[in-house]
C-alpha positions in Angstrom: -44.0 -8.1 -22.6 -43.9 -4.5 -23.9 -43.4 -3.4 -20.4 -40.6 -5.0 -19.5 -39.3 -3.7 -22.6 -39.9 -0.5 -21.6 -38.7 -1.0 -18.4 -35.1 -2.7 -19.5 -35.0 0.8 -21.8 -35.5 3.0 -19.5 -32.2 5.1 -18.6 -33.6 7.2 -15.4 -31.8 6.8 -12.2 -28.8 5.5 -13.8 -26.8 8.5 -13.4 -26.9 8.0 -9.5 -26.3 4.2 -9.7 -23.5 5.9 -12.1 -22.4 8.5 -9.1 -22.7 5.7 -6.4 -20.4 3.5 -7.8 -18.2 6.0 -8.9 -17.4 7.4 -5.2 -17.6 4.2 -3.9 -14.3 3.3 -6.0 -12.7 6.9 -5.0 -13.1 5.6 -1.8 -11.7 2.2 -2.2 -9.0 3.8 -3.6 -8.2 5.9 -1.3 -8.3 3.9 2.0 -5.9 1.4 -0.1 -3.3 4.0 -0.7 -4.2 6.2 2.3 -0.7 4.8 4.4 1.7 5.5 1.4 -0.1 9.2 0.7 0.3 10.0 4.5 3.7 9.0 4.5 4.8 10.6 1.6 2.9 13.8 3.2 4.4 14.2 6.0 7.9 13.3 4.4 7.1 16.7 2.0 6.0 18.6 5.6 8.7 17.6 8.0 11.4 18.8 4.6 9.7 22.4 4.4 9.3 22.8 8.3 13.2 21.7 8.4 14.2 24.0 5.2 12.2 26.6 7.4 13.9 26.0 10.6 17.0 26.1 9.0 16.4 29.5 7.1 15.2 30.8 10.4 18.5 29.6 12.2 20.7 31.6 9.5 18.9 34.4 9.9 18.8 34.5 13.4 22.9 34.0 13.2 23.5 37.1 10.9 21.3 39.3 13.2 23.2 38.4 16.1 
């Protein structure tokens, strides 16, 4: 009995139970929000590249 005790006490390997669940959740998080991050990304990246473009356009006006 005093080894099953022991055994219920004892803490090792915990930490990477701890670490497996932990990413495991990241995960899970992240493949349910994955569609709405992309979107939002490439709403940010298509408003630089157009600020860009535009910038570009002006100063390719005033040189010419």
């Amino acid at each position: 009995m005093k080894s099953v005790i022991a055994f219920l006490k004892d803490e090792n390997g915990q930490t990477s139970t701890e670490y497996i669940l932990l990413v495991a959740v990241v995960a899970l998080i992240v493949m349910k929000f994955k569609n709405i991050a992309v979107t939002r990304l490439e709403g940010i990246a298509g408003g630089v590249f157009d600020a860009g473009d535009n910038l570009a356009g002006k100063i390719n006006s005033e040189i010419q």
